[in-house]
DRENRO-880997 format. One line per 3 residues: number of its first residue (from 1); their letters; for each residue x, z, y of N, C-alpha, C. Coordinates in steps of 0.001 Angstrom, whole numbers, always signed. Atoms other than C-alpha are relative to their C-alpha. Example, Ala and Ser with C-alpha at 12.3 -4.5 7.8 and 13.67 -1.06 7.14 Angstrom:
BEGIN
1 = AS = +890:+0:-1190:+12300:+7800:-4500:+900:+0:+1200; -820:-60:-1190:+13670:+7140:-1060:-770:+730:+1090 .
This chain:
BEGIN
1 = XXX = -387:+881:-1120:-690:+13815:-6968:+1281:-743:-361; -1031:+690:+487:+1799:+11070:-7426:+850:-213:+1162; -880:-222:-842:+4697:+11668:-5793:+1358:-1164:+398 .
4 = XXX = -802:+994:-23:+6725:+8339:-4457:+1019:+270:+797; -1200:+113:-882:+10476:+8118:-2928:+598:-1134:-182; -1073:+1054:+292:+11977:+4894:-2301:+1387:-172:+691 .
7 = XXX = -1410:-81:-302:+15556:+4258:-2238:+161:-1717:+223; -868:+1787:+135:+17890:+1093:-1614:-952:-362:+1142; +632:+1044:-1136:+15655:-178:+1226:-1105:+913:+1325 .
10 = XXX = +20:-1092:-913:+13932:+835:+4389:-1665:-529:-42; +1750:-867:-128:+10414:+2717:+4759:-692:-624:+1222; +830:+746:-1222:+9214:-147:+7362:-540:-1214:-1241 .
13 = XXX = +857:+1038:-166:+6728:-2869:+7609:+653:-1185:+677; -433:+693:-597:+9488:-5299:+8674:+346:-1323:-523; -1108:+1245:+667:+11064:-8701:+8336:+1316:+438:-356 .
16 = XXX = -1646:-438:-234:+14456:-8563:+7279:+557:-1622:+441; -402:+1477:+371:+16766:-11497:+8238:+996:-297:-222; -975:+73:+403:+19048:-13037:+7043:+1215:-650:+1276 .
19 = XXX = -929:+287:-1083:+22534:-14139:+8627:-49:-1643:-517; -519:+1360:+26:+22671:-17956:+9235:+934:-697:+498; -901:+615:-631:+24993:-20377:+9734:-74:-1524:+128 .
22 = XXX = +460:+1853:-254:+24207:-24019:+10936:+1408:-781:-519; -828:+803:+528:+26285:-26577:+9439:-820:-1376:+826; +110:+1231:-408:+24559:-29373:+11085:-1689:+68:+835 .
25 = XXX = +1700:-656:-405:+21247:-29005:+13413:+87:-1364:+1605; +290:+404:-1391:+19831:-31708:+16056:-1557:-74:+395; +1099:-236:-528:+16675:-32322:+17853:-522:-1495:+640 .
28 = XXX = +144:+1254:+49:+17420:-35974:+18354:-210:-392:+1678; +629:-76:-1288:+16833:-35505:+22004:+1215:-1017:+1195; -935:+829:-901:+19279:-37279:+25078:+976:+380:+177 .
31 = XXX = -1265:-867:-542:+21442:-34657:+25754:+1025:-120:-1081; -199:-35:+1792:+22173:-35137:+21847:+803:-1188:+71; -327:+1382:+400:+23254:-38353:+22386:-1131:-1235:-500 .
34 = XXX = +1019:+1245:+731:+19973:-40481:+20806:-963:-557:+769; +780:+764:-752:+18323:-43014:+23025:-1375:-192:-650; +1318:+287:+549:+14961:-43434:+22746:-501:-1761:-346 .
37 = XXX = +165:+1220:-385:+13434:-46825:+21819:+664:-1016:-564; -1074:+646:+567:+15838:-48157:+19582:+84:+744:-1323; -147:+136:+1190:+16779:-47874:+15764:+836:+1141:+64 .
40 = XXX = -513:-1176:-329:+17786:-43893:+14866:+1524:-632:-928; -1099:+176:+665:+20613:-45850:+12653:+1178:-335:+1000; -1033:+488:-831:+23851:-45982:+14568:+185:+1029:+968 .
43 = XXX = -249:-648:-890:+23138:-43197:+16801:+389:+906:-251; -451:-1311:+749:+24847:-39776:+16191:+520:+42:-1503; -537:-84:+1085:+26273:-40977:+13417:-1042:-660:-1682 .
46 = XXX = +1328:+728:+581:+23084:-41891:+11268:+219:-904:-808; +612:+1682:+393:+22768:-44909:+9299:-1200:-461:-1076; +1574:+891:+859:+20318:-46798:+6894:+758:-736:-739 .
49 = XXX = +393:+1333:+999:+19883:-48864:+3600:-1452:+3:-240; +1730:+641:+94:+16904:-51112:+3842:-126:-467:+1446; -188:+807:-882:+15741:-53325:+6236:-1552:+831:+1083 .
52 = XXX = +894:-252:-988:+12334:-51516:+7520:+259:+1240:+1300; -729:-403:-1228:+12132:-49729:+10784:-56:+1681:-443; +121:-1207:-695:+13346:-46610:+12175:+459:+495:+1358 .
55 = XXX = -282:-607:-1318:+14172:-44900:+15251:-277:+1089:+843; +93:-1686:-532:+13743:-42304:+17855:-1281:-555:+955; +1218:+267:-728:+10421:-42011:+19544:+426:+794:+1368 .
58 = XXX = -248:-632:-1509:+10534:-40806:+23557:-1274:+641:-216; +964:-677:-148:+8446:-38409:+24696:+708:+1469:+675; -433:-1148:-682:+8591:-34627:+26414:+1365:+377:-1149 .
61 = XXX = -1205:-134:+869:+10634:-34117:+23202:+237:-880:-1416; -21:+987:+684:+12005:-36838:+21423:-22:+372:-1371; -603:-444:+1702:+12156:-36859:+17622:+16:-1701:-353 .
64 = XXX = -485:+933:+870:+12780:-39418:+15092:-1144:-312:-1087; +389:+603:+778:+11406:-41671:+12709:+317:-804:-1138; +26:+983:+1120:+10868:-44039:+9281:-811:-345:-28 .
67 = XXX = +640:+1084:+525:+9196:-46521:+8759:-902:-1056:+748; +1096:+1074:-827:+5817:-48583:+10833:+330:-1488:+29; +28:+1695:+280:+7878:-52233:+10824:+366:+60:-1214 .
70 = XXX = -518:+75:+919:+7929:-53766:+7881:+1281:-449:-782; -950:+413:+261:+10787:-54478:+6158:+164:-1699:-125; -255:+1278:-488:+12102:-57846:+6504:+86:-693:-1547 .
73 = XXX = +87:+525:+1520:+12713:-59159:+2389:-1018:+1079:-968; +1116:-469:+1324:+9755:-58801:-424:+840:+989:-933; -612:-320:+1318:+12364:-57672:-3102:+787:+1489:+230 .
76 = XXX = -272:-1486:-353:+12864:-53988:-1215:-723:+948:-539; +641:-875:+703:+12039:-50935:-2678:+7:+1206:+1242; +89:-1012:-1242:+12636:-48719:+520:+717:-136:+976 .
79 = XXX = -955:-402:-728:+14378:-47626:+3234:+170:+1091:+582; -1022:-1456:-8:+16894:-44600:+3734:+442:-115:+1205; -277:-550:-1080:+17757:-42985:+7086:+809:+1118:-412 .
82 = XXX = -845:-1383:-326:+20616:-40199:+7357:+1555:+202:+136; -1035:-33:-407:+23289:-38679:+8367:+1564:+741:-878; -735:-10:+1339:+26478:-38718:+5988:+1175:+743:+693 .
85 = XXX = -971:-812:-728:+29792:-36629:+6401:-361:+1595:+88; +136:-1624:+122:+28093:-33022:+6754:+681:+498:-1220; -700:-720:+889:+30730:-30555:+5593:-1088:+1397:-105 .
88 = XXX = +722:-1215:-140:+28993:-27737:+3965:+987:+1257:-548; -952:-1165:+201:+31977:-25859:+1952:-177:+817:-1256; -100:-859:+788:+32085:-22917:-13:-1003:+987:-83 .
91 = XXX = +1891:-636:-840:+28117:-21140:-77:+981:+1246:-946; +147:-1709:+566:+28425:-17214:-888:-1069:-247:-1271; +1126:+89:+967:+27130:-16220:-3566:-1475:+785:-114 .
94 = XXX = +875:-250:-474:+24385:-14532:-1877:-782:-597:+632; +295:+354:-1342:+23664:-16854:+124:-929:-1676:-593; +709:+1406:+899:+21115:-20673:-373:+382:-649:+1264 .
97 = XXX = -308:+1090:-1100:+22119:-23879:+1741:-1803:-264:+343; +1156:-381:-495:+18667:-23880:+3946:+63:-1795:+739; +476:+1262:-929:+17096:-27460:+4964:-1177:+346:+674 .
100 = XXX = +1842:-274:-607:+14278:-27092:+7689:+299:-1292:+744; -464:+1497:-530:+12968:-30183:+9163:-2104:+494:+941; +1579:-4:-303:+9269:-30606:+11602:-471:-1493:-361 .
103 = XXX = +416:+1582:+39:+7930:-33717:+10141:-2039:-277:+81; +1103:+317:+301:+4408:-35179:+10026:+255:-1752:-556; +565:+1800:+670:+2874:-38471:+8099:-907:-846:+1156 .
106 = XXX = +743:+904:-679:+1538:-40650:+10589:-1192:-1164:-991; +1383:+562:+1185:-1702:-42720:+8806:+529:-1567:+833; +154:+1755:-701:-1406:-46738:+9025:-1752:+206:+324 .
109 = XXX = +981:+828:-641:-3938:-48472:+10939:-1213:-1136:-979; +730:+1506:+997:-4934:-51043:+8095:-2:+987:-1218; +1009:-598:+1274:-7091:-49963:+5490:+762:-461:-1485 .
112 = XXX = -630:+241:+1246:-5155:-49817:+1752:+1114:-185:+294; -1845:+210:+310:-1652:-49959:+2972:+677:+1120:+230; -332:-1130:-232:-427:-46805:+2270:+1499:+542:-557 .
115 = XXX = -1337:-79:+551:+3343:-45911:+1237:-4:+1844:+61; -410:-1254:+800:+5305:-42787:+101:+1160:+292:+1171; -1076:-404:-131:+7708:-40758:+2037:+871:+1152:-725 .
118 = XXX = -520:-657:+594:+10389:-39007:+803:+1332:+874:+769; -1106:-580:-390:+12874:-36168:+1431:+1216:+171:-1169; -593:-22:+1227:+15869:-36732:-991:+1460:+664:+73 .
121 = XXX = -1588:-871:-126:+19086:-34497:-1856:+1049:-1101:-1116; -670:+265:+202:+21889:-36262:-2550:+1731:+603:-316; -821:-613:-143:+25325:-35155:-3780:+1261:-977:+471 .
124 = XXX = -419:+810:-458:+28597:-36621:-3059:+477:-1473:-549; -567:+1202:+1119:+29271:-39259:-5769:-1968:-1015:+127; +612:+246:-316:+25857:-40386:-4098:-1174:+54:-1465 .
127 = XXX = +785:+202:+688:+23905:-39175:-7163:-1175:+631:+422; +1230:-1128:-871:+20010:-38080:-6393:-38:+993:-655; +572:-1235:+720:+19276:-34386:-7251:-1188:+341:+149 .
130 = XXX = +1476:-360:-84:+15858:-34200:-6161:-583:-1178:+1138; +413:+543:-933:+13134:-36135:-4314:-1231:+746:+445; +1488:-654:-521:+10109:-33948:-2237:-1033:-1456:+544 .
133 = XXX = +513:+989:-464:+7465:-36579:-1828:-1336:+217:+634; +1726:-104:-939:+4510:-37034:+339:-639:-1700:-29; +565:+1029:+271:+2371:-39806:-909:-1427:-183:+950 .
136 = XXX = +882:+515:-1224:+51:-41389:+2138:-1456:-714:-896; +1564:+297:+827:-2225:-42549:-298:-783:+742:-644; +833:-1474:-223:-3450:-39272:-2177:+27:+485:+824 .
139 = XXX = +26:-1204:-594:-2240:-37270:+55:+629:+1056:-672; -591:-1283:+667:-632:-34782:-2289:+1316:+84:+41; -1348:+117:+283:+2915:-33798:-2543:+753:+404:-1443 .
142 = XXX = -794:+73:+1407:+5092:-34518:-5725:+1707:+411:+434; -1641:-184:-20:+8837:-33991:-6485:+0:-493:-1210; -601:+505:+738:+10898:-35798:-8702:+1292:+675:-210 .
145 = XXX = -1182:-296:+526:+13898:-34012:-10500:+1274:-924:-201; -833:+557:-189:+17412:-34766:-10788:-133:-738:-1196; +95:+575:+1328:+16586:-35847:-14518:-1143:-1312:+378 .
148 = XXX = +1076:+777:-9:+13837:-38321:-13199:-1635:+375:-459; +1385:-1012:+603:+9952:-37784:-14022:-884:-9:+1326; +741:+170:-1176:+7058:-37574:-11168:-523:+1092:-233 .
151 = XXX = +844:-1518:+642:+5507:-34011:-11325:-814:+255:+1579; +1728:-435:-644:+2197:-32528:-9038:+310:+976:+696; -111:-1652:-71:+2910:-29365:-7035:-1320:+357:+72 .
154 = XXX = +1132:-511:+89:-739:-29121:-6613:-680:+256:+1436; +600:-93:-1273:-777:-29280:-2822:-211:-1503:+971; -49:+1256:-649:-1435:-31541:-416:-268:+12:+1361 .
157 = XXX = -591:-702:-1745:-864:-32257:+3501:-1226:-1332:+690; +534:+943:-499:-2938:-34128:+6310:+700:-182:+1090; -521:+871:-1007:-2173:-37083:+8232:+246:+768:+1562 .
160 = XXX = -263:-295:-1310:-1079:-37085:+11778:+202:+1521:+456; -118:-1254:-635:-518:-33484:+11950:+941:+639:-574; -1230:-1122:-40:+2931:-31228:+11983:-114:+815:-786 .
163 = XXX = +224:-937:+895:+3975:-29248:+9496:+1790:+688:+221; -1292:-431:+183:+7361:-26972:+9293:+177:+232:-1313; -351:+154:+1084:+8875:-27744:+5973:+1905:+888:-790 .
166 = XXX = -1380:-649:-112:+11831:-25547:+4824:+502:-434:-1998; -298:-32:+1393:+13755:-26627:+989:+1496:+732:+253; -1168:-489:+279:+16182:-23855:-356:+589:-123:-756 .
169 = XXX = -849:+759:+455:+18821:-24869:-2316:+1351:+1215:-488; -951:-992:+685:+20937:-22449:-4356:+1447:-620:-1252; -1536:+866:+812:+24390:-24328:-5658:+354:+843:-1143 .
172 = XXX = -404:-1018:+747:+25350:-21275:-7164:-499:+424:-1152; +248:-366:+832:+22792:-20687:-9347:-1072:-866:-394; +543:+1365:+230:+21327:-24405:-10023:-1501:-258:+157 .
175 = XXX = +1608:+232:-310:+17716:-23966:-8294:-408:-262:+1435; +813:+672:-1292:+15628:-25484:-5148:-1655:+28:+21; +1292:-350:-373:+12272:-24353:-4235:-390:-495:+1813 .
178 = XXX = +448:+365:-1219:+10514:-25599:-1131:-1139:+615:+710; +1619:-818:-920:+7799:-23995:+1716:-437:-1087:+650; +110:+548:-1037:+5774:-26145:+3658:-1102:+902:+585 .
181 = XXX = +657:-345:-1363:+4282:-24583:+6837:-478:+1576:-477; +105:-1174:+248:+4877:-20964:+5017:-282:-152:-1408; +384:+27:+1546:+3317:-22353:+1742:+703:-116:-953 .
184 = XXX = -961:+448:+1137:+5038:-21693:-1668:-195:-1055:-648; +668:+1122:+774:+4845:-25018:-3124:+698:-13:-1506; +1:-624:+1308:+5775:-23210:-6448:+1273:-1488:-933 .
187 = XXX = -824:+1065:+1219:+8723:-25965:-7634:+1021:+606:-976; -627:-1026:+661:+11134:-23459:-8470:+1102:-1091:-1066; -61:+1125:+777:+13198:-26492:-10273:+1521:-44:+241 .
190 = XXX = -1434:+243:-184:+17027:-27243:-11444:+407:-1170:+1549; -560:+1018:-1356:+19116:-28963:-8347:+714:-1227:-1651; -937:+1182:+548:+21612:-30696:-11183:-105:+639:-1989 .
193 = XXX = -189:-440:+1280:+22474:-31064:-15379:+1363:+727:-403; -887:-269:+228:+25497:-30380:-14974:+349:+646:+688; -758:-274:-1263:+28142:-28540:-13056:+698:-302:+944 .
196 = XXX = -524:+1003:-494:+29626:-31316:-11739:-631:-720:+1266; +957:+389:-852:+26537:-32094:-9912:-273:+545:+719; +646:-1073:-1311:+26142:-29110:-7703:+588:-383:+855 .
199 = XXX = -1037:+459:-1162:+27951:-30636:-4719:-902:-284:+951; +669:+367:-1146:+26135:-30892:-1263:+436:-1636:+289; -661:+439:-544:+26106:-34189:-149:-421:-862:+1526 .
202 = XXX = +1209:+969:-1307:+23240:-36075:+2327:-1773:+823:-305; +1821:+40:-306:+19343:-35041:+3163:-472:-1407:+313; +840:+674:-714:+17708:-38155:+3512:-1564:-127:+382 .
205 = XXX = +1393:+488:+42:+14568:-39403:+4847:-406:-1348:-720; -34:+895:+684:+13382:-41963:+2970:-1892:-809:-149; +1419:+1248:-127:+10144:-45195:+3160:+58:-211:-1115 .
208 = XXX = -183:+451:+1339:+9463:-46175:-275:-1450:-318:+215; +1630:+1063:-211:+6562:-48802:-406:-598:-458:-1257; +617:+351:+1448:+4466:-49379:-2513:-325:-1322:-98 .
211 = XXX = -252:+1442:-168:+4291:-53027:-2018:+539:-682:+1182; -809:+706:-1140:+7103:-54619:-172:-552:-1484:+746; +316:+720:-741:+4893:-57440:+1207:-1532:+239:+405 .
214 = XXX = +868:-771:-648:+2389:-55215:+2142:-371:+1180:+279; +140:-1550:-476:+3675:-51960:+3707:-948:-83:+1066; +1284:+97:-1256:+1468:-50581:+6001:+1178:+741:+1162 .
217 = XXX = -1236:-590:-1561:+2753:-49292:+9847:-243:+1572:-214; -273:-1930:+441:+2492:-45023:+8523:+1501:-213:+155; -1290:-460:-230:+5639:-43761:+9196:+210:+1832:+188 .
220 = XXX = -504:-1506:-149:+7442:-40119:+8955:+436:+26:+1243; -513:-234:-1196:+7830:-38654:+12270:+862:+1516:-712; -940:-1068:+721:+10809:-35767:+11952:+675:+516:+1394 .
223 = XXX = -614:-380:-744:+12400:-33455:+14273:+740:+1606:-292; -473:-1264:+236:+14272:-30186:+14532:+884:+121:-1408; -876:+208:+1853:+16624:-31392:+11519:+994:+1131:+313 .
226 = XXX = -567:-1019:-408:+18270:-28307:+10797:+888:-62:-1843; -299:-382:+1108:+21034:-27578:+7721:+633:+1367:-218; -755:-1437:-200:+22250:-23835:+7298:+96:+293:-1141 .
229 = XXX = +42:-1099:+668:+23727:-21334:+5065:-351:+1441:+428; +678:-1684:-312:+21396:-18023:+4829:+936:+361:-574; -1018:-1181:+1163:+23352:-14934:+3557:-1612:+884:-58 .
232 = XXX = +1153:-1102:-295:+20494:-12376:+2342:+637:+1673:+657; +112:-1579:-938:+19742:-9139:+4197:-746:+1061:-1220; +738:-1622:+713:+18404:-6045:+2663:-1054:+38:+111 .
235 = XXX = +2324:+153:+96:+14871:-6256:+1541:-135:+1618:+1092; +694:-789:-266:+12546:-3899:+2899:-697:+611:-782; +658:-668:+853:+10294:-1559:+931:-819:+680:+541 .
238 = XXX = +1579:-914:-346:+6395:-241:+1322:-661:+445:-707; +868:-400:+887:+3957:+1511:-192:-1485:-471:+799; +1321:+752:-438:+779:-689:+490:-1348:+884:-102 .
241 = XXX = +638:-921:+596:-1470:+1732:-2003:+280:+533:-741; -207:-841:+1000:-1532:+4339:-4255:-1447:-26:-905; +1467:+354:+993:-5303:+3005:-6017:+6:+780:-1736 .
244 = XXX = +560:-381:+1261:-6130:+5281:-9161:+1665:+445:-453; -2216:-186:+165:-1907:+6387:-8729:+283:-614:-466; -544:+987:+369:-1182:+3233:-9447:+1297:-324:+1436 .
247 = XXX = -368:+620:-986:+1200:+2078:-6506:+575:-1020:-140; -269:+1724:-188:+1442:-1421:-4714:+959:-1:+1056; -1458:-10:-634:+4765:-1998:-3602:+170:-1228:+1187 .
250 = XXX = -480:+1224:-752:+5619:-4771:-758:+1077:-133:+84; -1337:-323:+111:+8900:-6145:-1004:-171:-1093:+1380; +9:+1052:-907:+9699:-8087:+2444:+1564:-142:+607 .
253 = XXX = -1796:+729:+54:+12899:-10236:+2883:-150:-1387:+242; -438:+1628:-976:+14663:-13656:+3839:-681:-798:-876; +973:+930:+908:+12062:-16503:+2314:+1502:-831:-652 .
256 = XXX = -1295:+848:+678:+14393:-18730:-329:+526:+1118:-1521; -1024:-606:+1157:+16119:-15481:-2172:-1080:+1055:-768; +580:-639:+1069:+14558:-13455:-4754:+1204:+1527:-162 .
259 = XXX = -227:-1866:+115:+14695:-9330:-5117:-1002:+513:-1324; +30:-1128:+644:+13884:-6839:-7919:-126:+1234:+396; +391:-1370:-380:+12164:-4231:-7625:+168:+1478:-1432 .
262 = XXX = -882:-483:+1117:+13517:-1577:-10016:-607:+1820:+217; +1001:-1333:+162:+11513:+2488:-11030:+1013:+1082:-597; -543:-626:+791:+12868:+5314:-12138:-516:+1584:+131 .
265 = XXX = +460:-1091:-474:+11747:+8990:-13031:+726:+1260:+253; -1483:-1316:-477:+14827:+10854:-12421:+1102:+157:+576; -850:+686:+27:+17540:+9120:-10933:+1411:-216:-675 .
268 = XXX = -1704:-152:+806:+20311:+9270:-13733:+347:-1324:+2; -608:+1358:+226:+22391:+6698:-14015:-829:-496:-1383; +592:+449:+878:+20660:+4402:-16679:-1361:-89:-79 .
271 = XXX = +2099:-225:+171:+16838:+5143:-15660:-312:-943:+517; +1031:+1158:-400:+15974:+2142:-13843:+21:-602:-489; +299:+1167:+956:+14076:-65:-15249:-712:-1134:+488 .
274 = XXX = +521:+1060:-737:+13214:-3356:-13956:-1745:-99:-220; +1756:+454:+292:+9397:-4006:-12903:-329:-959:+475; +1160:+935:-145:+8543:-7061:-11134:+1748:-781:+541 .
277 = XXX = -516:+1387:-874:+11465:-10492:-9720:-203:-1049:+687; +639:+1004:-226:+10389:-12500:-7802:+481:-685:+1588; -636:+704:-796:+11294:-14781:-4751:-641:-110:+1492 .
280 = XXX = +642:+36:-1570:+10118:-14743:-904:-301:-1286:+299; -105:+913:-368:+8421:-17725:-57:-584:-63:+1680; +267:-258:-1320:+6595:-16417:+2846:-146:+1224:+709 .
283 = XXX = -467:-1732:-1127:+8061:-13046:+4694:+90:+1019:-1374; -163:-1266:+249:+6880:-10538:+1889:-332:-465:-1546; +794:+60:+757:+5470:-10251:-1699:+48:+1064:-1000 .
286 = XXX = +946:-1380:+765:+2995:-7270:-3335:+975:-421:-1890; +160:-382:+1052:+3543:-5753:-6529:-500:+1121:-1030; +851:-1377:+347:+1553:-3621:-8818:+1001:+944:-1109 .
289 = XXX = -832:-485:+1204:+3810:-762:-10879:-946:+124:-1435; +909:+334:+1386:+2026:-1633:-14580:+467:+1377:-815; +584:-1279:+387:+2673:+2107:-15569:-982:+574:-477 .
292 = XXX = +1627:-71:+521:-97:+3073:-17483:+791:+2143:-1272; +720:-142:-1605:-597:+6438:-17124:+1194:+199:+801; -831:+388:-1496:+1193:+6853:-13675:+422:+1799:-632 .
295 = XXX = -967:-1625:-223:+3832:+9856:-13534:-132:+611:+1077; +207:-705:-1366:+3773:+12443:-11167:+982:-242:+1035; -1510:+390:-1018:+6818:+11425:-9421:+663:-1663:-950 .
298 = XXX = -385:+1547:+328:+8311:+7925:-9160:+766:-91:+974; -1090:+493:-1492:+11326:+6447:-7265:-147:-907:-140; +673:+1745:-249:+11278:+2987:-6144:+1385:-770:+632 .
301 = XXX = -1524:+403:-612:+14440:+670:-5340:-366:-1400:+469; +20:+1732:-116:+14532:-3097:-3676:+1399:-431:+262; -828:+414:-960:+17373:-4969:-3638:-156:-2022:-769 .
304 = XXX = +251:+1181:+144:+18599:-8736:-3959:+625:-190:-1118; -736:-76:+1381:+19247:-10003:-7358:+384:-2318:+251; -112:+1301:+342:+21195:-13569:-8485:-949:-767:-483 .
C-alpha cells in the first residue's frame, strides 16, 4: 500500500486566493463620471490617437467602446483609446500586475469589412511590449511581442458575445501569459529585451484597420476595466488518485503564478526533488508522480516558485 503525506499545503479541494490590490478599476458607468453618448476620450481622464470613433454606450450598465465610425483621413493605421497616468509602483516579488477587462467583438454589418482589435501594453517611454489581438476577420487570436513578429495562439473567439479576458504580467521576472473566459491561451512570452523595459506604463484598446478607406462599423465593446497587483496565496494540495500507486496530485492556486510540486521519501533536508512546474491558468492543475516503481511511502509538498 502506498502510503502518501502531504506537507506545505492544505488537504482541501479549495481555491486559494490571492491578496489584491486595485491600482486603477472602472465600470465606465455615471456615478464614474462617463456620460453616455459621447466620445470615451476626454472623460475620466481617457484620451485617443486616431481619428475613428469611440465612446461609452448607455444601457442598464454602461460600458465603453472602439471603433464603428470610420476614421476621418485614408492615411490612418488605427485608433488608440486609454487611460494614461496609472501609478503602479513597486510589484512584490510574489506578486503579477493583473489586467482583467469584459470585452466582446461586435461583427460589422457590411460584408468584407472586417478590422483587428487590439489590447496593447505599453511602458513609460511609450514603447509597445506586447499586443493581444483579436482579428474580426479569422476570428482567431494572435499576439505580437515586444520584439515584433505576428504569432497564432491557436484559439479563437465569436462575434457579438462576452468574454472575461484576464493578461498577467510579471515585471519581476520578464513574462505575460493571458486567460480568456478561463482559457489558457498558452503565450507564456517575454514582456521586454531588456531591463530597462520592464516599466508599467498604459493598457490600451486599440482599432487597427485593415483598410483605412474601408473600415467596417465592428467595434470592441469593453467594460469592467480592472488593473491590480495579486500577491500569491498558498497553493492547495490533493490526492485526485492513487491508479496502479501511481498518485495524481492537484495543485490549486491564484491563476497567473506558477507552483512546484516537490517528493520526498524521508524528509531530510536535501530529499526533495522537484516533479512537475507549472502555472495556474484556470483554478487548479493535475499532475502525475512519474515514479516508476512507486515507493511505499511518499511525501508531497506545494508551494509557489519564481
Amino acid at each position: 500500500m502506498l502510503r502518501i503525506v502531504l506537507l506545505g499545503a492544505l488537504f482541501l479541494a479549495r481555491a486559494a486566493f490571492a491578496a489584491s490590490t486595485v491600482i486603477y478599476s472602472t465600470g465606465f458607468e455615471r456615478s464614474q463620471g462617463f456620460q453616455p453618448n459621447i466620445p470615451l476620450s476626454g472623460q475620466g481622464g481617457w484620451i485617443n490617437d486616431g481619428t475613428g470613433g469611440n465612446g461609452v454606450r448607455e444601457g442598464t450598465n454602461q460600458d465603453a467602446y472602439i471603433g464603428y465610425s470610420p476614421p476621418v483621413f485614408d492615411d490612418e493605421f488605427s485608433t488608440t483609446v486609454w487611460k494614461p497616468g496609472i501609478q503602479v509602483g513597486t510589484i512584490p516579488s510574489n506578486s503579477v500586475l493583473r489586467f482583467t477587462v469584459d470585452m466582446s467583438i461586435m461583427d460589422s454589418t457590411e460584408y468584407l469589412y472586417y478590422d483587428e482589435f487590439h489590447w496593447s501594453l505599453y511602458n513609460p517611454n511609450n514603447q509597445r511590449l506586447f499586443s493581444l489581438i483579436f482579428d474580426n476577420d479569422s476570428l482567431g487570436i494572435y499576439f505580437s511581442p515586444v520584439d515584433g513578429g505576428f504569432f497564432d495562439t491557436g484559439f479563437s473567439f465569436t462575434t457579438n458575445l462576452s468574454y472575461h479576458l484576464e493578461i498577467s504580467m510579471d515585471f519581476n521576472r520578464n513574462w505575460w501569459n493571458a486567460t480568456l473566459q478561463g482559457m489558457d491561451l498558452g503565450i507564456n512570452d517575454i514582456l521586454g529585451t531588456n531591463k530597462a523595459q520592464l516599466r508599467f506604463g498604459d493598457i490600451d484598446a486599440v482599432w487597427s484597420y485593415r483598410d483605412p478607406a474601408f473600415a467596417g462599423d465592428n467595434f470592441m465593446a469593453f467594460d469592467n476595466y480592472r488593473i491590480s497587483i495579486d500577491t500569491s496565496s498558498k497553493p492547495s494540495l490533493q490526492v485526485v488518485s492513487t491508479t496502479n500507486r501511481q498518485a495524481r496530485l492537484r495543485v490549486t492556486g491564484d491563476n497567473g503564478f506558477r507552483y512546484a510540486v516537490e517528493a520526498s521519501a524521508s524528509l531530510l533536508p536535501g530529499s526533495w526533488v522537484p516533479i512537475s512546474t507549472n502555472t495556474v491558468a484556470s483554478t487548479s492543475f493535475d499532475i502525475l508522480d512519474p515514479i516508476q516503481p512507486p515507493p511505499s511511502r511518499r511525501f508531497y509538498r506545494a508551494r509557489w516558485v519564481p
